[in-house]
Structures are given as structure tokens and as C-alpha cells.
C-alpha positions in Angstrom: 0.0 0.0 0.0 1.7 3.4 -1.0 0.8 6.6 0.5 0.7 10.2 -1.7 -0.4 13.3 -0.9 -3.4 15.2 -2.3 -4.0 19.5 -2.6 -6.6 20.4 0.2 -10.0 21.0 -1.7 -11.9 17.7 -2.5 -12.8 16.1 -5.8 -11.1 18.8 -7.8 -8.0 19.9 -9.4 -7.6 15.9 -10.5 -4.7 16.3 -13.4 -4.1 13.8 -16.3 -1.5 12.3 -14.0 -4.0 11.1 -11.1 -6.6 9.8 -13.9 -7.6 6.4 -12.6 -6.1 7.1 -9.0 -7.9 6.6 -5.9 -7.1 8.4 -2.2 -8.7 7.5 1.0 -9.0 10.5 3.3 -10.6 11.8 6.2 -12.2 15.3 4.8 -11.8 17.0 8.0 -8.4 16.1 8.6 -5.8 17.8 11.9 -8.3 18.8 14.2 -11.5 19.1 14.6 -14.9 18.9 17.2 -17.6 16.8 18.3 -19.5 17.3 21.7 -20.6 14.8 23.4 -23.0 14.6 26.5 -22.4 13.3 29.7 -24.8 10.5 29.4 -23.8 7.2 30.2 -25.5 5.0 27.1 -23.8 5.1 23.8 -23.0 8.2 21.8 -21.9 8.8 17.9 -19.2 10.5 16.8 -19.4 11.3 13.3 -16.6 11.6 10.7 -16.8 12.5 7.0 -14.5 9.5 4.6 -13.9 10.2 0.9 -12.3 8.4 -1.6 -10.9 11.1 -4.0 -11.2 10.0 -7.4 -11.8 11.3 -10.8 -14.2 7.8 -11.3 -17.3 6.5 -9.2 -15.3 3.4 -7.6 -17.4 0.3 -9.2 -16.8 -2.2 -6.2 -16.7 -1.9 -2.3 -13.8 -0.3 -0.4 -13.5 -1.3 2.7 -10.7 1.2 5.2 -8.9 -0.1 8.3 -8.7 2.5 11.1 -6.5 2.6 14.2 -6.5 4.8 17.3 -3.5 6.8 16.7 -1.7 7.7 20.1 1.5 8.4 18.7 -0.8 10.8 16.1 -2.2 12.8 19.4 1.4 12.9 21.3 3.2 14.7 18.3 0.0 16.9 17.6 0.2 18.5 21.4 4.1 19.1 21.1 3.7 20.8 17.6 0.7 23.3 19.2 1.5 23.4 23.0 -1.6 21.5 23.8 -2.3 18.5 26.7 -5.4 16.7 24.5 -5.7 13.6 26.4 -6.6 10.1 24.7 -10.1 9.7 25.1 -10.5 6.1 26.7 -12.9 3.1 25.4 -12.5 3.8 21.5 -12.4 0.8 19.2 -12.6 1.5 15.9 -14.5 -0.6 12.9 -13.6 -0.8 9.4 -15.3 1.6 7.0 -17.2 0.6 4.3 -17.4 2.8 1.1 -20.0 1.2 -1.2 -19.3 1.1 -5.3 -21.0 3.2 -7.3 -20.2 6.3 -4.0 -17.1 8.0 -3.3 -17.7 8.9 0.5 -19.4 8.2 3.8 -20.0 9.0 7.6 -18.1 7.1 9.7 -19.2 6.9 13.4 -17.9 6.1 15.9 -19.6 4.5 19.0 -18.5 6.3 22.6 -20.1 5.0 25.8 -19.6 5.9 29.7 -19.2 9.7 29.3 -20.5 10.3 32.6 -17.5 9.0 34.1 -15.2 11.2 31.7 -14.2 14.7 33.2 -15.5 17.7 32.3 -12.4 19.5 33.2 -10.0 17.1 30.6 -9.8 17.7 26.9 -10.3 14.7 25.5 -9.6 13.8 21.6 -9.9 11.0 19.7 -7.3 10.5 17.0 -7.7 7.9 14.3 -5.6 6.9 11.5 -6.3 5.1 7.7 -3.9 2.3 8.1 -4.9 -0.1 4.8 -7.2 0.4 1.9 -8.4 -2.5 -0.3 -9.4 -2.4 -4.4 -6.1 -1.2 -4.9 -7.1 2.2 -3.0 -3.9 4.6 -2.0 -3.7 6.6 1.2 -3.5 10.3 1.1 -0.4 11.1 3.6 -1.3 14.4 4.4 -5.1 13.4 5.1 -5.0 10.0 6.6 -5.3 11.2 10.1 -7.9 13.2 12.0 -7.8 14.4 15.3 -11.1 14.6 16.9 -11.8 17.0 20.3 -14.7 15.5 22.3 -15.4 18.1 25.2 -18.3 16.7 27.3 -20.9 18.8 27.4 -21.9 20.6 30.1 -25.7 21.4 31.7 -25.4 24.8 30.6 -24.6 24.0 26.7 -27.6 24.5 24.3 -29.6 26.4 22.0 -31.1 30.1 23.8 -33.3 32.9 22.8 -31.1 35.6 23.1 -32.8 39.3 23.6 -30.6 42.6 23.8 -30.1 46.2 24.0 -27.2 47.8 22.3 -25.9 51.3 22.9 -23.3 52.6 20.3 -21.0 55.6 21.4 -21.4 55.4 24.7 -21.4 58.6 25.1 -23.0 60.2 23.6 -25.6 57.4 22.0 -25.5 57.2 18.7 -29.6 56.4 18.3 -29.0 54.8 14.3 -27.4 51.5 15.5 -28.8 51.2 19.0 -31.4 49.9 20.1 -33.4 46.7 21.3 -33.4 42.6 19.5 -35.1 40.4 20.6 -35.7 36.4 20.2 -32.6 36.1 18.4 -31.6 32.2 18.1 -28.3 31.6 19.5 -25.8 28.6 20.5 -23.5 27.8 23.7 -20.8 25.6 23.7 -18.9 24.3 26.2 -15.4 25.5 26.9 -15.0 24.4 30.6 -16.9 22.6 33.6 -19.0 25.8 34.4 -18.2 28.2 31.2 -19.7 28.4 27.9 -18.7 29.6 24.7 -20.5 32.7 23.1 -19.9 34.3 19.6 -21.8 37.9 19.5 -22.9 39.5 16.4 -23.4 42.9 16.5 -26.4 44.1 14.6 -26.5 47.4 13.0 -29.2 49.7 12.1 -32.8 47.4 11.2 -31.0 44.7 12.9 -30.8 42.5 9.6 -28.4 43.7 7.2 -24.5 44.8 8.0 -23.5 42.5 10.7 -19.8 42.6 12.4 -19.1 39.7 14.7 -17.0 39.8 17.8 -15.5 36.6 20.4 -15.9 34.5 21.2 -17.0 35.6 24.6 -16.3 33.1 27.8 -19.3 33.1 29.7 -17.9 32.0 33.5 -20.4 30.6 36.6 -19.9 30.8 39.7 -21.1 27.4 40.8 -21.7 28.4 44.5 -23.7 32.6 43.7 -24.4 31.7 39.8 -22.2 34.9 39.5 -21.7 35.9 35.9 -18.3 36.7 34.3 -17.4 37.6 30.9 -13.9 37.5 29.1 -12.6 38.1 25.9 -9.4 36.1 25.2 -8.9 38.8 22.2 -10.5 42.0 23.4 -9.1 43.3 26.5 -11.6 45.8 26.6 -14.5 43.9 27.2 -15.7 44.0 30.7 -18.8 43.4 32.7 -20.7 46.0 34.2 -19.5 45.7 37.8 -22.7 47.9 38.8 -25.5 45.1 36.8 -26.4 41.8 38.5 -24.4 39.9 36.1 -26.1 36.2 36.8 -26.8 32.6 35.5 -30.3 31.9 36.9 -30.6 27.9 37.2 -34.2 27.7 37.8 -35.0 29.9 34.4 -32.4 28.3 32.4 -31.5 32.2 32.0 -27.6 34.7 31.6 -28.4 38.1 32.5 -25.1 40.4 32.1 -24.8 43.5 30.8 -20.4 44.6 29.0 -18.9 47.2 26.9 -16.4 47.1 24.9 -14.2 48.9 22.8 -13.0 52.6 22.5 -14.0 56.4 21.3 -16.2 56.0 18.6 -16.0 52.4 19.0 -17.4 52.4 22.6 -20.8 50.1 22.4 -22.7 48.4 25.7 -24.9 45.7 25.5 -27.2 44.1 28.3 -27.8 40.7 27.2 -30.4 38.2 28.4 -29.7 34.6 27.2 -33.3 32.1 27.4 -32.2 28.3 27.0 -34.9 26.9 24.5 -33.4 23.3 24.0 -30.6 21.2 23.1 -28.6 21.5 20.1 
């Protein structure tokens, strides 16, 4: 079995010289992320397989898979990350059936609820063999997959806010109130969530900037609120506002600012979980 590599975007670019050539790759290849709840019955992880190829394949390929430790080790010294081998994985060959050229591959993760919310676990996987004569694309034969557990305040939300631009004085053309906004938080820590704000401007529909990710922090003991920017310094919580995670409503309340002179803009958020993702 030879390995090769293949340019990044998929099905395309396929010169004369790759005519009749096939790659098996993993389409989201380095790393990527799939949450997972902290349930104790099964869970799928899902993975997108292609088989690059300027022909629809006309029998079965079947891939062989490993759990790639060595894969994860070299992957944390490169980026200055700890990602720790999530435990329990066994992987199962993949099946591409003729006449397709790709599939999801999942893959089945149980006893979450005794992984730690606190550890970043990953799961990375490796295309070892490929049969029908199938090469292996070198540069996108491994994949490196993040599986945070999810925590209780992840979720879908209603998000409602007030927006003051220029603060002061108020500029009155791109402030004011939007409401029942549909809006996503993901989990980045035991008791923190993950929250990308868009700013709307003017009707609220068209000319959109986006800012973030915000951390949203809790206080497990008050359900005090705090709110950092890893890459806005300026963004800071309104010391004065009951910044809060109320557990009985499912419900953020804080109110920040951020930015400078003309810039300035203060928004007082309230967050309404409406279901799971």
C-alpha cells in the first residue's frame, strides 16, 4: 500500500496524472470537534471518509482504522496543547460502497458520565490499509477529533438585547433593542460556555460585524456571571449590573462594553435556553 499526498480541496484539481487514481482521506483532517453529552448510554461521533477519485469506484472499499496515540502525542508538542486520549474507542472498518465515493463514519462512545469535564479529550484515528487497490492520502489520513463533554449549561437560547453605540453620547441609528434572536453555547470548561456575539447594525438585519468568542464564566456556588474576551481586553462586565446565570429559568443576564471612542458600544444581554442543540 503506497501513501501520496493530495492538494486540500476535494474532488477537484484531478490532473491527467492522477486519472484512474484513488485516495482515501478523512475530509476534516488535523483537528476538529464533536461534543458529546455526559450521558452514560452510547453516543456517535461522526466523521466524513472520501475516496478522492476522478471515477465512481465500481466495487466496495473497505478502510482499516486505528487509534493513533503516537498521532495525538506529536499533535500536542507541535501546538503546546495537553489533549488527552479519550479512553474506550475501538474502531471498525469503513465501508465505502461502489457506485459512491464517500461516507460518515461513526464512531460509538459510551460511559461519558465518568469522563471529566475538566479534561480535553480527543480522539485521534488513523487510515492504516485500503483494499481495491485504493492509495492513502499522507497528508489526510489522520484526523484528530476534540470530544469536550458537554456541560448542563450548553444549548440552544433565545437571546434578547439592548445595544448602545458611542457610549457617550448614543449614537440612536445602531442602538437599540433585538429580541428572540436564536443563538448557540458551547462548552469550553466545567461551568463556562462559549458565546460568539454578532453585532447588529441599524434594522437589525443587514451589516453584521461579529465579535469573540465571549467566555461566559459561573460561579457554581452565587451563579455569579463573568465575561472574558481572550482577544479584546476591553470587554468587561458591568461591575454595577447583577451579572447572573439563573438555574431555575435556564437564563444569563449580564450586561459589558467594549471597545474605545467611537468604538465604545454596551450591550445588556439576556440569554433564554430553548433546547438542546
Amino acid at each position: 500500500m503506497f501513501n501520496s499526498c493530495l492538494k486540500d480541496k476535494l474532488n477537484s484539481d484531478w490532473t491527467s496524472s492522477l486519472s484512474g487514481k484513488m485516495y482515501a482521506e478523512f475530509v476534516n483532517y488535523g483537528l476538529t470537534s464533536f461534543t458529546i453529552n455526559n450521558l452514560p448510554a452510547a453516543q456517535q461521533v461522526k466523521i466524513f471518509v472520501n475516496i478522492a477519485t476522478d471515477a465512481v469506484p465500481t466495487s466496495d472499499i473497505t478502510l482499516t482504522v486505528a487509534v493513533d496515540a503516537a498521532a495525538l502525542a506529536a499533535y500536542n508538542t507541535a501546538n503546546g496543547t495537553s489533549l488527552v486520549l479519550c479512553p474506550g474507542i475501538t474502531p471498525t472498518p469503513i465501508t465505502i460502497k461502489k457506485g459512491t465515493r464517500n461516507t460518515y463514519y461513526y464512531i460509538s462512545l459510551s460511559g461519558a458520565d465518568k469522563l471529566s469535564l475538566t479534561t480535553a479529550y480527543a480522539i485521534p484515528l488513523t487510515i492504516t490499509a485500503a483494499t481495491g487497490g485504493v492509495m492513502i492520502a499522507a497528508n489526510k489520513q489522520t484526523t484528530i477529533i476534540q470530544v469536550p463533554v458537554a456541560n448542563i449549561y450548553e444549548g440552544s437560547y433565545n437571546l434578547s438585547y439592548y445595544v448602545l453605540r458611542n457610549v457617550p453620547p448614543i449614537d440612536a441609528a445602531l442602538s437599540g433593542n433585538y429580541r428572540n434572536m436564536p443563538w448557540k453555547l458551547s462548552t469550553s470548561g466545567a461551568n463556562s460556555v462559549t458565546f460568539w456575539k454578532t453585532q447588529l447594525w441599524g434594522d437589525g438585519k443587514t451589516g453584521i460585524s461579529g465579535i469573540g468568542p465571549w467566555m461566559l464564566t459561573i460561579n457554581t456556588t452565587t451563579n455569579a456571571l463573568t465575561v472574558t474576551d481572550a482577544t479584546n481586553a476591553l470587554v468587561t462586565v458591568n461591575p454595577a449590573y447583577n451579572n447572573r446565570y439563573d438555574p431555575a429559568k435556564k437564563t444569563f443576564y449580564f450586561q459589558v462594553s467594549w471597545g474605545a471612542g467611537l468604538n465604545s458600544r454596551a450591550a445588556t444581554d439576556t440569554l433564554v435556553y430553548s433546547g438542546k442543540y
